[in-house]
N, C-alpha and C positions, 0 to 999 in steps of 0.2 A: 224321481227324486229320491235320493238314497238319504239327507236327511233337512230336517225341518224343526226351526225354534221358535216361537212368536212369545213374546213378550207380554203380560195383560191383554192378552183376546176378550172378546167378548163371547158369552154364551156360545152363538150361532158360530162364531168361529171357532170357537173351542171344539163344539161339536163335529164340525168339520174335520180340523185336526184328527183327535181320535179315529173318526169311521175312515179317516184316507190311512192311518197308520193302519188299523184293521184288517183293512182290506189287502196292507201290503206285506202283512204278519211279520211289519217291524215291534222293535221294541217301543215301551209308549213311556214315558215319561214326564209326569204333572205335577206342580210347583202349586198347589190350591188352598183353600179354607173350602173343610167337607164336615158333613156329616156323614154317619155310617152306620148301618145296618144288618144282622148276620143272622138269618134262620138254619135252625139245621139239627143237627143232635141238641145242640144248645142254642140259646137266644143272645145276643148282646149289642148293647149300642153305645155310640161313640159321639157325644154329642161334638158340634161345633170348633173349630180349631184345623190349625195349618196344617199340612204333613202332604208327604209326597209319595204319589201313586206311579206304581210299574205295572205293566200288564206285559207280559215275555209272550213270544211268537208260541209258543208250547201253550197257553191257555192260562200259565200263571197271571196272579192277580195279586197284588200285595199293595198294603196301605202302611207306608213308617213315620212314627211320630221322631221328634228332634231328639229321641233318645230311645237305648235297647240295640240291641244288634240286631233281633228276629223284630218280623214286622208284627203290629198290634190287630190287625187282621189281614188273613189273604185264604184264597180257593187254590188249590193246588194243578199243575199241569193238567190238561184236555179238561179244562171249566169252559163254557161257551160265555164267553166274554162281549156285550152289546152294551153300545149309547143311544143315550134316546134325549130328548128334548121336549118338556109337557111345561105349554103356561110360561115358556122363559128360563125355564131353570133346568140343568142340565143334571142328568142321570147316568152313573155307569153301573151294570149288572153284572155278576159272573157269576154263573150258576152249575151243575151239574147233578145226576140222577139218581147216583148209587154212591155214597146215601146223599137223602135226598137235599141239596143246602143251596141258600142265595146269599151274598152279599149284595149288597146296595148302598151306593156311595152317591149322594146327594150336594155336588158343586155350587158352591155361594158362590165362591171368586175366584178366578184361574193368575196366578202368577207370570209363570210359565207352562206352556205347552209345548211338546218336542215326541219328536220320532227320528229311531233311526236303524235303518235296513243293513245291518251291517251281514258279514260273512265271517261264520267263525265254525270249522268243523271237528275242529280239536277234540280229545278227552285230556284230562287231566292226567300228567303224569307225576305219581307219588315217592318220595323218597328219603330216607333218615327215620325207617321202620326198621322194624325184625326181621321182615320177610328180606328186607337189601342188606340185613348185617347177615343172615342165614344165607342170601347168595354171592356177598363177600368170604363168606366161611368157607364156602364149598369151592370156590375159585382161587382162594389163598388160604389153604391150610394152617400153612405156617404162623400166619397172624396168631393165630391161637399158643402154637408152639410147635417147634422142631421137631417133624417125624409125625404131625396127628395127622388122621386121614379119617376123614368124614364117612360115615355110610349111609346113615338115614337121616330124613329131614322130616320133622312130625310125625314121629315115631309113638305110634299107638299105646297107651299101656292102660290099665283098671282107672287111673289118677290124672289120666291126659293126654295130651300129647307132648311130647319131648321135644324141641326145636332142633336140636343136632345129637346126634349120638354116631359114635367112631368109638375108635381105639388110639394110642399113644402110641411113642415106637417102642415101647416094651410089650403091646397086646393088650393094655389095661383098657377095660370099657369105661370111655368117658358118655356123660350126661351133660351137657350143655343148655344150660336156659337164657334165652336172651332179652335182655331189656334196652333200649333206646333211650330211656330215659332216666335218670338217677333213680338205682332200683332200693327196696328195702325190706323191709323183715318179712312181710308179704311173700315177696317174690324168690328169699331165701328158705324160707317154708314147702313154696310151691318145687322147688328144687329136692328137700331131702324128700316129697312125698316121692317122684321118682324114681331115687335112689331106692327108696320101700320096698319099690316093684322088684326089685334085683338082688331082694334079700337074700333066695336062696341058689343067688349065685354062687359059683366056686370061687371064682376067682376077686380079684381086689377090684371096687368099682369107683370112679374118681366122680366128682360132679364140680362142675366148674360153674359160676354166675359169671354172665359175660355183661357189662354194663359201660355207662359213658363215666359212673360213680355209683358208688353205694353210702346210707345214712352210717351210723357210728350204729345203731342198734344193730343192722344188718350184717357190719362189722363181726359185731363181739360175737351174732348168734352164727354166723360161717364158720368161727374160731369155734364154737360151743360145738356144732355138727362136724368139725372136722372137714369143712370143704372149702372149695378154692377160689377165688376172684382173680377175673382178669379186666381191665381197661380196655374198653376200649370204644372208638367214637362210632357211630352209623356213617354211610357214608350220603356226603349232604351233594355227590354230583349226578347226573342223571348218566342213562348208557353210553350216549354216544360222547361223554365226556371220561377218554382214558388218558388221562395225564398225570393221573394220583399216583401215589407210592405208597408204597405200605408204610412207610415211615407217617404218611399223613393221621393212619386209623391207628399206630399202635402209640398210644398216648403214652403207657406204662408199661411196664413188664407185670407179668402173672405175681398176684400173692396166694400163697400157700397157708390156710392156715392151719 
């Protein structure tokens, strides 16, 4: 059976549930009123009250109350996760060695109980970062501006790394810093340190902040360094989606200030 939901079980059935979910290293899902328990680095207990328990095929173990987005206790992947049954009332354990820690989650009343064996082999694939605007850069140039041509990508220097550095079609070394997200006086600082590095350059060196927006501070101190901003968005499609144009990422034209 790939999956399973009973409604107010009792104890023994409840029990049941879990050790067949267990043993099928589906995912376990419980709709209860628990008590909780956590030995470890630190001690804490969670008296009495509703909240829903997952136990994942990997050894996680998590207890969420009706509020918070992180759960209020859990044992993290490869915890050995066991239910037991003492006197009528139903017990789940999840424990591990290094270091050494238990939780213990003590069932008054079960809701619902459920399992289910699903098939998921996927990794996550991430997008509308630096790293997809840096390999939108190096595959369209031009987005930046006519004639630049990219040479390195996290270009080492005493203050960091560099996200793009090229030259213009006149030979000028550009410094490109990329933000994804509306960037600000921060990330216009983190730029002239770059430039720093190339102080005793010969030649003229431009640095550009490449962003989806910048604040009004970020603004005035671009204008105050003498350096440049360009618009523009990350792109929000994954690889195997080429249907974009470059008219989609170049929101604005380049400010110079």
């Amino acid at each position: 059976m790939k999956f399973l939901s009973e409604k107010n079980p009792d104890q023994q059935r409840t029990f049941e549930i879990i050790n067949e979910g267990l043993s099928k290293k589906a995912v376990i899902v419980l709709m209860v009123c628990c008590r909780v328990i956590y030995e470890g680095r630190a001690r804490s207990k969670l008296a009495s009250g509703d909240r829903m328990i997952i136990i994942k095929s990997d050894g996680s173990f998590m207890i969420h109350q009706d509020r918070n987005l992180e759960p209020v206790n859990w044992q993290p992947p490869k915890s050995q996760c066991k239910a037991s049954l003492k006197k009528g009332i139903m017990y789940i354990e999840g424990k591990r060695r290094n270091p050494p820690e238990r939780l213990e989650v003590e069932i008054h009343n079960t809701y619902i109980a459920s399992y289910f064996n699903g098939e998921d082999s996927k990794d996550l694939e991430l997008t509308g970062y630096e790293e997809n605007m840096r390999e939108l850069v190096f595959e369209n140039p031009e987005i930046i501006e006519e004639g630049f041509r990219p040479s390195n990508r996290e270009y080492s220097t005493p203050n960091g790394f560099i996200d793009v550095l090229g030259k213009d079609k006149n030979g000028n070394l550009m410094v490109i810093e990329l933000k994804s997200r509306r960037a600000g006086i921060n990330a216009v600082k983190q730029l002239k340190k770059y430039l720093d590095c190339f102080s005793d350059h010969k030649e003229f060196v431009r640095g550009i902040l490449v962003a989806p927006s910048i604040t009004g501070d970020a603004e005035e101190l671009l204008e105050e360094y003498k350096l440049e901003y360009k618009s523009l968005e990350p792109p929000r499609e994954f690889g195997n989606d080429k249907n974009l144009t470059l008219d989609f990422f170049n929101q604005a034209d380049s400010k110079n200030y």
